[in-house]
N, C-alpha and C positions, 0 to 999 in steps of 0.2 A: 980738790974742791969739795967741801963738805954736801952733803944732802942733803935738799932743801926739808925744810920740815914741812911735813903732813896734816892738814887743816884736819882736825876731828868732823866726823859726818853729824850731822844734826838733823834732829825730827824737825818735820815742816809743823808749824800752827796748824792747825784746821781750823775753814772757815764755819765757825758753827751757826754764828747767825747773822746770816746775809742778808743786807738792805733795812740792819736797824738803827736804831735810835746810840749812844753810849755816853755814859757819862764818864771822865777819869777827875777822880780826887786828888791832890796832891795836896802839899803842905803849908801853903802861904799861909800867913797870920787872922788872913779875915775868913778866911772857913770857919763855919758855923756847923752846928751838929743839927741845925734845924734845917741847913740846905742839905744837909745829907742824907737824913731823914726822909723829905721832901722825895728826893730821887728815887727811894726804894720803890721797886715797881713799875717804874715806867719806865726804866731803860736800863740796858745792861752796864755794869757797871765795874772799871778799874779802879781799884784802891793803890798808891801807889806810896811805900814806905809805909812807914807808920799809921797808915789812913787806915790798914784794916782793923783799928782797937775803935773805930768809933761807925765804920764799916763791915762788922765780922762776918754779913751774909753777900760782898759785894762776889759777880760771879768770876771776878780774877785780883790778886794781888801779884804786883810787879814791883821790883826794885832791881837797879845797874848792880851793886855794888856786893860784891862778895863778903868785905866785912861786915856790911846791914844783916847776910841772912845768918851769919856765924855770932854775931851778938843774937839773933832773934832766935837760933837753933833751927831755919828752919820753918819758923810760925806752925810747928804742928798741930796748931787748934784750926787753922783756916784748912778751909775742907772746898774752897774753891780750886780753880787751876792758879798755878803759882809759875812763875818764868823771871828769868831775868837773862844776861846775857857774860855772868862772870863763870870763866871756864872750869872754876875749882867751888863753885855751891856746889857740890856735891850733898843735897839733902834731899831726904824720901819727897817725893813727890813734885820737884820741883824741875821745872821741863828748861834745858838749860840750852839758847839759841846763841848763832853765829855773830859775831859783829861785822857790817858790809862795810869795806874801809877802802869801797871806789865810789861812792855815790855819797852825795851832798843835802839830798834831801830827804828823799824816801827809797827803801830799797823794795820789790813788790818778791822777792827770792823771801819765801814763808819759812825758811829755815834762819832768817838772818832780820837784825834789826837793824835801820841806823841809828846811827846816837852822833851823829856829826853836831848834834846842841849838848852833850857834855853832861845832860842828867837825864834822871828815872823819866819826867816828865814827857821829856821830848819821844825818844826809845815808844814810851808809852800813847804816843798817839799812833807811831808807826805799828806796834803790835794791837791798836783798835783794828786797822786796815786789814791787817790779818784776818783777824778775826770775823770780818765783813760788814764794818761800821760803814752808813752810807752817810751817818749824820755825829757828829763830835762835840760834848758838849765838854769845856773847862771848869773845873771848879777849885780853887785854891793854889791857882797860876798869878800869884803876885806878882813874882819876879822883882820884887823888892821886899827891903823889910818893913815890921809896922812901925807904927806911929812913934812904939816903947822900944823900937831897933831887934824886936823879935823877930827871928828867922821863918820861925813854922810857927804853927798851932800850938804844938806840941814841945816839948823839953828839949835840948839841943842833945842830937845826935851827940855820943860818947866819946869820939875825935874832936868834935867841938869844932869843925870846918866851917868853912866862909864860905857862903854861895858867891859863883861868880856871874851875878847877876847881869852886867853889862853885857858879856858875852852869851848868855843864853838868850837874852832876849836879841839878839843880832843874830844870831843862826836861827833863829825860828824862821824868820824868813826865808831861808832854803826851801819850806814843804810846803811854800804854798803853789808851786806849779806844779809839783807833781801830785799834790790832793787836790786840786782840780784838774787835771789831767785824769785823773782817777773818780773824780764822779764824789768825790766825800766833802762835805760841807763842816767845817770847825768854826764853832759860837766859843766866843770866851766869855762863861757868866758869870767871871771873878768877881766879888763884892768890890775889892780894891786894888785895882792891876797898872802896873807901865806896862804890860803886854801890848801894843797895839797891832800885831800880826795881821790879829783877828777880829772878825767883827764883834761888837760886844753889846748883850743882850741883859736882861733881866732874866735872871733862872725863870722865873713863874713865864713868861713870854715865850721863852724857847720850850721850855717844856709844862703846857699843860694840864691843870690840873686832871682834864679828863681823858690825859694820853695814861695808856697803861701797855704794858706789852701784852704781848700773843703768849698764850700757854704752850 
């Protein structure tokens, strides 16, 4: 009988800033560079894919996918912390965590994310938690394409892949008992979303102009 193979050891996240505010960027079509704009400063913030060219001070980028960091080299202009969860990024600086492949929603194992929803986005609300978001704001979680049948914001990814949108927005539903279980509150303040997960806000309403974070 062969030998079971040996899971690689993984650095835990730290939680660095407990009980704040987060914003994650992602790529939906109705992202505006004036909502992103908006955010700097008042909460911590994931850039997730390609979010960091219109986010370059966000204080983390995150992507799943091994070939995103192998087309981007990497991102060695981003000088935030960088993670994802593909076992061969092997690029400087980029912290490279476990996939939890017995939990359905949220794994709270700081070495390990889930991605039981199948993209960057989901992964990256579970690495907010890490991190010690008490509060989750969405931004550019369409979960559909726009009006023009555009995928992102941005140019289509170089595989040229179909989001499977049906299914991501159906496993969202898995985090919502264990992010309340957990004390974390997630606002979806996508301009134009099928997400209905979550509850959904107006960015200016969830995050005040005169919230700013702690130095």
């Amino acid at each position: 009988m062969p030998a079971k193979r040996r899971e690689p050891t993984y650095q835990p996240v730290p939680k660095l800033w407990p009980g704040e505010t987060f914003v994650i960027i992602a790529s939906g079509p109705s992202l505006t560079t004036d909502d992103v704009d908006y955010v700097r400063g008042k909460a911590r913030v994931i850039a997730v894919n390609n979010n960091h060219e219109i986010a370059s001070w966000a204080d983390v980028l995150y992507a799943n996918d091994g070939r995103w960091w192998a087309w981007h080299k990497g991102v060695p202009s981003f000088t935030g912390l960088k993670f994802t969860i593909c076992r061969w990024a092997n690029w400087p600086g980029v912290h490279v965590l476990g996939r939890c492949h017995d939990n359905k929603g949220l794994t709270f194992d700081p070495t390990k994310l889930c991605n039981f929803g199948v993209n960057s986005g989901y992964a990256a609300i579970n690495l907010a938690v890490h991190l010690g978001a008490k509060r989750i704001l969405l931004l550019g979680y369409d979960m559909q394409p726009g009006p023009d049948g555009k995928e992102h914001w941005h140019k289509d990814h170089r595989n040229r892949s179909q989001s499977g949108y049906p299914i991501f927005r159906k496993r969202m539903a898995a985090m919502v008992e264990p992010l309340e279980r957990a004390g974390v509150e997630v606002i979806n303040c996508t301009r134009r979303t099928a997400l209905e997960t979550f509850p959904l806000m107006a960015l200016e309403d969830a995050l005040p102009v005169s919230e700013a974070m702690a130095s």
